[in-house]
C-alpha positions in Angstrom: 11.8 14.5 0.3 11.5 17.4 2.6 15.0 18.6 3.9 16.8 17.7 6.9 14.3 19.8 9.5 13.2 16.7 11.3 14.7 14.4 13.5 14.5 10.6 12.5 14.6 7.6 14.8 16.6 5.6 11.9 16.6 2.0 13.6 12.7 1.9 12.2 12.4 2.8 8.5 12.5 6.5 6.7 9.3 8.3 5.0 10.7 6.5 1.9 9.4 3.1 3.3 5.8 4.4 3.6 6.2 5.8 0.3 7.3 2.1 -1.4 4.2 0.6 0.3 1.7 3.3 -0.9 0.1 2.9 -4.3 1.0 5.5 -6.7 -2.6 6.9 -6.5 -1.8 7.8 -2.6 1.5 9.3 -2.8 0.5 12.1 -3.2 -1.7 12.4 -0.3 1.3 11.1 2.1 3.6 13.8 0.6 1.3 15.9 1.1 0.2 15.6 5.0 4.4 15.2 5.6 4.7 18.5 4.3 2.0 20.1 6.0 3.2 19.3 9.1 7.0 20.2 8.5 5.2 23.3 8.1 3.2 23.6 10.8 5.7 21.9 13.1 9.5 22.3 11.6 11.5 20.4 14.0 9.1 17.8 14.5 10.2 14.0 15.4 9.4 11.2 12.8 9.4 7.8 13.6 8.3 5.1 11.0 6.8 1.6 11.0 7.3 -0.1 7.6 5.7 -3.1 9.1 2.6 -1.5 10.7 2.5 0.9 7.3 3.0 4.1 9.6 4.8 7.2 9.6 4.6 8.9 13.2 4.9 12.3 14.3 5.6 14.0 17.7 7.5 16.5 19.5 10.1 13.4 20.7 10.2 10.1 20.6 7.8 8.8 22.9 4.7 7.5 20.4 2.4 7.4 23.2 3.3 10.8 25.2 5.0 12.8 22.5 3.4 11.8 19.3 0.3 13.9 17.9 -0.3 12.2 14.4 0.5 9.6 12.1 0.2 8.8 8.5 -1.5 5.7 7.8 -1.1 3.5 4.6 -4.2 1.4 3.7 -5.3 -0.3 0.2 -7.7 2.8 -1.2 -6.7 5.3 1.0 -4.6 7.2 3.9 -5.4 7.8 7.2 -4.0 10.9 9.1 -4.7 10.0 12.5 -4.3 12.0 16.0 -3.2 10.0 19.2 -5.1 12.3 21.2 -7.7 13.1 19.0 -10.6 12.4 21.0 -9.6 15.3 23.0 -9.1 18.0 20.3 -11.7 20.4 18.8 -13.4 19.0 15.6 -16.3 21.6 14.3 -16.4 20.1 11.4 -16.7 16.6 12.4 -13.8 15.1 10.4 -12.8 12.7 12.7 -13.5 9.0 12.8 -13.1 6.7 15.6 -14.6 5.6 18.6 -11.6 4.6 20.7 -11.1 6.3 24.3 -7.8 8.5 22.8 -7.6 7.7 19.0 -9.3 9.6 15.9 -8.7 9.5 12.1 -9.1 10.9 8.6 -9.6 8.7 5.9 -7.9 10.4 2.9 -8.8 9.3 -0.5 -7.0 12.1 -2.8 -4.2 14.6 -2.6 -7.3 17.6 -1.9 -8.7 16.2 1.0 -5.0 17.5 3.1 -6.0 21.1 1.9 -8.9 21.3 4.2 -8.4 24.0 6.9 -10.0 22.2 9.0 -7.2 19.6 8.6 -4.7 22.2 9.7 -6.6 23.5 12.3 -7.0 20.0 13.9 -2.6 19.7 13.3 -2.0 22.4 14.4 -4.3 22.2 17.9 -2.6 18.3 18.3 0.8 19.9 18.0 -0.3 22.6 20.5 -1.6 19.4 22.8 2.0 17.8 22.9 3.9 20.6 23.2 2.0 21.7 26.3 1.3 18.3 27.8 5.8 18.4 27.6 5.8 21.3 29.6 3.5 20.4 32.3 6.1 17.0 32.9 
């Protein structure tokens, strides 16, 4: 458990929820992405979903207007997806999705969050909502 950098909208669930529904095989890769954006993004917002197996992250509360990316849990693997992603620069075609707004990654081990293409596309939909606050 990362410490207390984030804020957490505790009515929902915590990080540990999505934890207790992941496998043990994709623990790991949740942990993982978590930390890589408290690292990109220290005093990000987190809001989780036990119930829709989602951890949310944004610059506020607001999924739709303030949220960049969320950590998905599914049955053989994680998706990191990017509320805005159809919108974001993506050379090396990682992300899925044909929806007007929404794009994912489909994670199926812990290396797959080490791409730097990962990081780029984090740190370009942190970038996104961050501007898209100042502009309101």
């Amino acid at each position: 458990m990362l410490a207390g950098t984030m804020s957490t909208h505790q009515t929902h669930g915590s990080f540990n929820d999505i934890l207790a529904i992941a496998s043990p095989a994709l623990r790991p890769i949740c942990e993982a992405l978590r930390a890589q954006i408290a690292c990109l993004h220290p005093e990000f917002f987190e809001v989780v979903w036990p119930k829709q197996k989602i951890a949310s992250f944004g610059t506020g509360p607001a999924k739709l207007s303030e949220h960049y990316a969320y950590i998905a849990v599914h049955g053989a693997h994680v998706n990191l997806g990017f509320y805005h992603g159809a919108l974001l620069p993506d050379p090396e075609r990682l992300l899925e999705g044909s929806g007007k707004k929404l794009r994912h990654i489909k994670m199926h081990d812990v290396s797959a969050s080490n791409i730097p293409a990962v990081s780029a596309l984090l740190r370009a939909a942190i970038a996104d909502r961050k501007n898209a606050a100042t502009l309101t």
